[in-house]
C-alpha positions in Angstrom: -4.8 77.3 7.8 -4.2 80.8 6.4 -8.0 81.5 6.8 -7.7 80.6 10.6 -4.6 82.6 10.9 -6.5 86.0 9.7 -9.9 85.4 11.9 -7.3 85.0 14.9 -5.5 88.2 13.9 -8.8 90.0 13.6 -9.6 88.9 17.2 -6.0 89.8 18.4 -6.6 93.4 17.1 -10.1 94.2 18.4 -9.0 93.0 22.2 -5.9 95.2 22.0 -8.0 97.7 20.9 -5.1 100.0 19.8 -4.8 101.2 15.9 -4.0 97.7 13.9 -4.0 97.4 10.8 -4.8 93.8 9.6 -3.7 94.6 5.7 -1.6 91.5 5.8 -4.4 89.4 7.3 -6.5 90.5 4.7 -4.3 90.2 1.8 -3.3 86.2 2.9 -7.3 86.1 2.6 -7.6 87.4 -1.2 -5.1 84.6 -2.5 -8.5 82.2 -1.4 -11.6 84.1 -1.4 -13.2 86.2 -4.1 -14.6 89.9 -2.6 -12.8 92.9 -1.2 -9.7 93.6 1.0 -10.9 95.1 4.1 -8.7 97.4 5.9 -9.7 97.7 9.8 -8.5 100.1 12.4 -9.7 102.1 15.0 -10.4 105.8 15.8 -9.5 107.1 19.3 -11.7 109.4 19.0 -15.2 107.7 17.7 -15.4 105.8 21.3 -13.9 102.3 20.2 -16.0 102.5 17.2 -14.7 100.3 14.1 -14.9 101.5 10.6 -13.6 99.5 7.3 -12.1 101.4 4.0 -12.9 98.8 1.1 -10.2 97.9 -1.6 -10.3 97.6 -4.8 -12.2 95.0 -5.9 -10.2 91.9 -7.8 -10.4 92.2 -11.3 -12.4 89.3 -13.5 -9.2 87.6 -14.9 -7.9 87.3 -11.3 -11.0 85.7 -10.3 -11.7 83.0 -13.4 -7.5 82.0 -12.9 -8.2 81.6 -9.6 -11.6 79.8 -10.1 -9.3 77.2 -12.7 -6.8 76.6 -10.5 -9.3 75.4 -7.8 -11.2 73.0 -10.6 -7.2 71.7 -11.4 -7.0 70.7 -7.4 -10.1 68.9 -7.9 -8.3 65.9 -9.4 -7.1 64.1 -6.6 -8.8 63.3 -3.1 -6.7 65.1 -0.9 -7.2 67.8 -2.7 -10.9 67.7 -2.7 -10.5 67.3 1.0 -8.2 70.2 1.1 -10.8 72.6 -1.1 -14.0 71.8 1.4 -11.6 72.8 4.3 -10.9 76.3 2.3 -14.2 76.3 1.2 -15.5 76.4 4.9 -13.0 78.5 5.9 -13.9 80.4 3.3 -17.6 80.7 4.4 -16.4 82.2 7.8 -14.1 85.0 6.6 -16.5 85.8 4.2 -19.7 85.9 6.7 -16.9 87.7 9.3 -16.3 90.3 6.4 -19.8 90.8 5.7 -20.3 91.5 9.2 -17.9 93.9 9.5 -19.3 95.5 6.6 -22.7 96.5 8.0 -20.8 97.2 11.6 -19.4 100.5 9.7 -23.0 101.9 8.9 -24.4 101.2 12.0 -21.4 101.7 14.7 -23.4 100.9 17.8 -25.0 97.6 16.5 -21.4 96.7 15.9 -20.1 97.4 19.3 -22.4 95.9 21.1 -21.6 93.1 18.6 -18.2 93.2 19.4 -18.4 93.6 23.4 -20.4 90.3 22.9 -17.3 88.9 21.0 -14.4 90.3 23.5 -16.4 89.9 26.8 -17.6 86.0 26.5 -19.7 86.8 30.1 -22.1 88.9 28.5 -23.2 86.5 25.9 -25.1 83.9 27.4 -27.3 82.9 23.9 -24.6 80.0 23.3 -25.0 78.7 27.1 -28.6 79.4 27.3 -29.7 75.8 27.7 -32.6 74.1 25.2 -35.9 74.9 25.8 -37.0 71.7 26.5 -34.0 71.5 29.5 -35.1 74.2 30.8 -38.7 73.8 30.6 -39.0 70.4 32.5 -42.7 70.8 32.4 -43.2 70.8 28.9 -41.0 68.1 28.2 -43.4 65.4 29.0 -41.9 62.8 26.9 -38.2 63.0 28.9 -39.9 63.1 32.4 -41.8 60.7 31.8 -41.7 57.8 34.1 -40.3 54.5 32.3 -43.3 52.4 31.6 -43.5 49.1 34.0 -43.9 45.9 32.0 -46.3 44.0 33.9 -44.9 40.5 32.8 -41.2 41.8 34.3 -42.5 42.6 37.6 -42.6 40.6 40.4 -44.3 40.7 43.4 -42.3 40.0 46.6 -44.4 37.3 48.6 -43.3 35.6 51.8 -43.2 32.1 52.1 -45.0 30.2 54.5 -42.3 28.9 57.4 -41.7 25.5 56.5 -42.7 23.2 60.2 -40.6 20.5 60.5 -40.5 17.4 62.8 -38.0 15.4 64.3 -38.0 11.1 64.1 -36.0 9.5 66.9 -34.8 6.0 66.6 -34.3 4.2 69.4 -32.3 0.6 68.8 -32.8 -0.8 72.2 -29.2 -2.1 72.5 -28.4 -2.3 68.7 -26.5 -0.3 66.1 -26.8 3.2 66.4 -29.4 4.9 64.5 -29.3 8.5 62.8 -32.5 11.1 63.6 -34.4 12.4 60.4 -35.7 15.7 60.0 -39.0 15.9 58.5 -41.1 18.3 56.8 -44.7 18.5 58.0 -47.5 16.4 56.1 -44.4 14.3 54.8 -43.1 11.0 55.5 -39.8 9.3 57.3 -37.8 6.9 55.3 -37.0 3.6 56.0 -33.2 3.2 57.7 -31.2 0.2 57.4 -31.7 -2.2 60.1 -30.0 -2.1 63.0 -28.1 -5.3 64.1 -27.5 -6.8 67.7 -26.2 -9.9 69.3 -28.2 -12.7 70.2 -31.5 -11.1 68.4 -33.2 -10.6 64.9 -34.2 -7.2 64.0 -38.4 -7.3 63.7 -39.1 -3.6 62.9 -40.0 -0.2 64.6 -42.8 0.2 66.9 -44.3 3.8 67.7 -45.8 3.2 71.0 -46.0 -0.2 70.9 -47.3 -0.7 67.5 -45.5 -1.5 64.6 -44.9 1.2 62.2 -45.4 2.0 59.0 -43.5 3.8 57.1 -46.2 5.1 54.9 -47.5 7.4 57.8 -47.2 11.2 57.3 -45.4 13.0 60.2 -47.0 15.7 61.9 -45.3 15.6 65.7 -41.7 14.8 66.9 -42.2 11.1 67.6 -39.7 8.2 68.9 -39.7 5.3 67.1 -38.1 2.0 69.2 -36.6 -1.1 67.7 -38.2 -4.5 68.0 -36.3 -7.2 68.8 -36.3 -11.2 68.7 -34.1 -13.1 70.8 -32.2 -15.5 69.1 -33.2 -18.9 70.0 -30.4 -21.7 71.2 -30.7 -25.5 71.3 -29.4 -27.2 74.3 -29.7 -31.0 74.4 -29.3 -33.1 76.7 -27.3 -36.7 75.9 -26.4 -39.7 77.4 -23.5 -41.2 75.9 -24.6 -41.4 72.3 -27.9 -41.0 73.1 -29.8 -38.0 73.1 -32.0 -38.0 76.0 -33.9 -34.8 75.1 -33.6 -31.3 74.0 -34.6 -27.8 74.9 -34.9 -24.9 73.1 -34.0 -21.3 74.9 -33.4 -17.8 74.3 -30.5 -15.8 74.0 -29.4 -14.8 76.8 -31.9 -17.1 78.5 -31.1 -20.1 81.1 -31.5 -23.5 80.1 -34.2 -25.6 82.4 -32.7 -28.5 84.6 -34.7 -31.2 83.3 -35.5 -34.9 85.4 -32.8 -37.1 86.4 -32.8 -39.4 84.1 -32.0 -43.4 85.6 -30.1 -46.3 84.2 -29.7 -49.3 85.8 -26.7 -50.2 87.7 -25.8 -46.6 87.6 -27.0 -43.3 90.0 -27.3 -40.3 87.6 -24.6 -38.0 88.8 -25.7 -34.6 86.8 -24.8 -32.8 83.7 -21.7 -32.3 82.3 -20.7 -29.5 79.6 -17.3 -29.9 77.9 -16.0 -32.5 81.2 -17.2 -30.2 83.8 -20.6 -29.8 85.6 -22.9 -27.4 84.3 -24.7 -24.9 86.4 -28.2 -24.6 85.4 -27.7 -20.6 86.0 -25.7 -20.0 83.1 -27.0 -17.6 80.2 -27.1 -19.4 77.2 -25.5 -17.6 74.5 -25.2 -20.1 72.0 -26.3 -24.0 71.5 -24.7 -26.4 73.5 -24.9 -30.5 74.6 -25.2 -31.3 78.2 -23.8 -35.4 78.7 -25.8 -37.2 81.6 -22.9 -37.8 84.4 -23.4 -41.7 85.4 -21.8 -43.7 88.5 -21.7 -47.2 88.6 -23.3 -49.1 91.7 -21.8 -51.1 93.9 -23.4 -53.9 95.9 -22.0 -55.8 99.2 -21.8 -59.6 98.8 -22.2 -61.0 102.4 -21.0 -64.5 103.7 -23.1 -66.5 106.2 -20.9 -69.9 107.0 -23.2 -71.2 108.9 -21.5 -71.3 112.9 -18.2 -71.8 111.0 -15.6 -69.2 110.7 -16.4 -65.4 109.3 -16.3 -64.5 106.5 -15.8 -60.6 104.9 -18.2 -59.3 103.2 -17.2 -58.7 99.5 -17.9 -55.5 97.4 -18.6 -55.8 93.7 -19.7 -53.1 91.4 -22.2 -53.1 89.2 -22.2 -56.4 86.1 -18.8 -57.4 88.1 -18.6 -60.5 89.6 -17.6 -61.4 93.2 -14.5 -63.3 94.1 -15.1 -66.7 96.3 -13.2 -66.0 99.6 -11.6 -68.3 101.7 -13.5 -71.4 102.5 -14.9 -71.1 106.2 -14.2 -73.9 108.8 -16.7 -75.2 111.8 -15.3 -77.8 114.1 -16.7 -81.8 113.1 -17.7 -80.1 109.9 -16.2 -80.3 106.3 -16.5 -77.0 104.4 -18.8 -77.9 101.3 -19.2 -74.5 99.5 
């Protein structure tokens, strides 16, 4: 610290540039650095030239109590620490005082030396950059371009537009069914079957032919749902009887089949659930038709022979008649 105190004292008395004497600078230096006390000042009348007066040198016992007392401070780290600080320190004063020294026998070499020191503009040696900053040319190895690593780079390439295609499904009446988007060259998947009333789901035609789903798909196409109608049993009874039966689609009408006959009886027609069916109904389900029967009836007439009349009688069907009134013919006796 003592050290940096004297080099900044020095610096203070060359800027003033008046008559300084640094004695007391130089005499905090001897109680750490072997060599001579320097005095400096400056003659007004030698053109700011500097000129040093050596002092008498220390003498040998100064400089071996000295040297003991620095081995003694060797003993501890901080001390040791505290020694290569002075020691540096040392270095400076001593290369400053060396300086100094030859400034005296050659007075211009020292003030152009020490214009350098008080006027930091004109020395440009400490900012002059390094060569190979300046010299971008002949530093290859900096300007160099960063070598490419062939397996790192990639090579921007445009994929082909993907073409895609679109698959309609038309139900015909069923359960809606969802489009598919398909790539070209690929296939369409199989959707769940659609349901509808009356009919049984038979597949998906393109066109009219039933399609596979195997096929790859290169055009927007439609494909339509196939349908079976449900088929219905109607059947036709009489009585207990079953008299026949007809088979017919959903949605379909039933055929009105031949009267049937029975004897005694005129077929009447058909009957579904006690009321007569009309043969324009869509079937939507199996039913049973009963045959719808009415009984004859047949007139019993009585001839009596030139006797009284007699009224004709009506009897239905496996009835029997009722004997009327006996007739009467004058000179005759009724005899059945």
């Amino acid at each position: 610290m003592k050290k940096k105190v004297l080099i900044i004292g020095i610096v203070i008395a060359l800027i003033v540039g008046g008559s300084v004497t640094v004695n007391h600078f130089v005499n905090e230096k001897n109680n750490a650095n072997d060599g001579n006390e320097v005095t400096i000042s400056k003659d007004d009348n030698k053109d700011d030239d500097y000129y040093y007066d050596e002092l008498p040198k220390k003498s040998e016992s100064d400089t071996n109590t000295e040297d003991d007392s620095k081995e003694e401070s060797t003993t501890s780290d901080e001390d040791d620490k505290k020694e290569d600080s002075e020691n540096e320190d040392s270095k400076t004063t001593s290369d400053v005082t060396t300086n100094t020294s030859d400034k005296k026998d050659n007075p211009t070499s020292y003030r152009e030396d020490n214009n350098r020191q008080t006027n930091p503009q004109t020395n440009t040696q400490p900012n002059k950059p390094a060569s190979n900053q300046t010299n971008p040319q002949t530093n290859t190895q900096s300007n160099k371009p960063a070598q490419t690593n062939s397996s790192n780079t990639s090579t921007t390439t445009t994929k082909p537009k993907v073409v895609t295609y679109v698959v309609k499904f038309d139900s015909d009446g069923g359960t809606a069914v969802l489009n598919q988007i398909v790539n070209s060259n690929e296939t369409a998947y199989r959707p769940s079957n659609p349901t509808k009333t009356g009919y049984t789901f038979n597949g998906w035609l393109l066109n009219g032919v039933k399609y596979s789903f195997s096929t790859k798909v290169n055009s927007n196409i439609t494909l339509k749902a196939s349908w079976n109608p449900n088929k219905y049993t109607v059947t036709y009874k009489d009585g207990d009887t079953v008299i026949s039966t007809q088979s017919v689609n959903y949605n379909g009408t039933a055929s009105k089949p031949t009267n049937p006959s029975k004897i005694g009886y005129t077929f009447a027609g058909w009957m579904l659930n006690g009321n007569s069916f009309d043969f324009n109904t869509k079937i939507t389900s199996p039913i049973t038709l009963q045959a719808k029967w009415v009984i004859n009836y047949y007139s019993v007439e009585f001839d009596s022979n030139g006797g009284s009349s007699v009224e004709t009688a009506l009897v239905s069907h496996n009835e029997t008649v009722e004997e009327p009134a006996n007739p009467t013919k004058t000179g005759y006796i009724f005899a059945g």
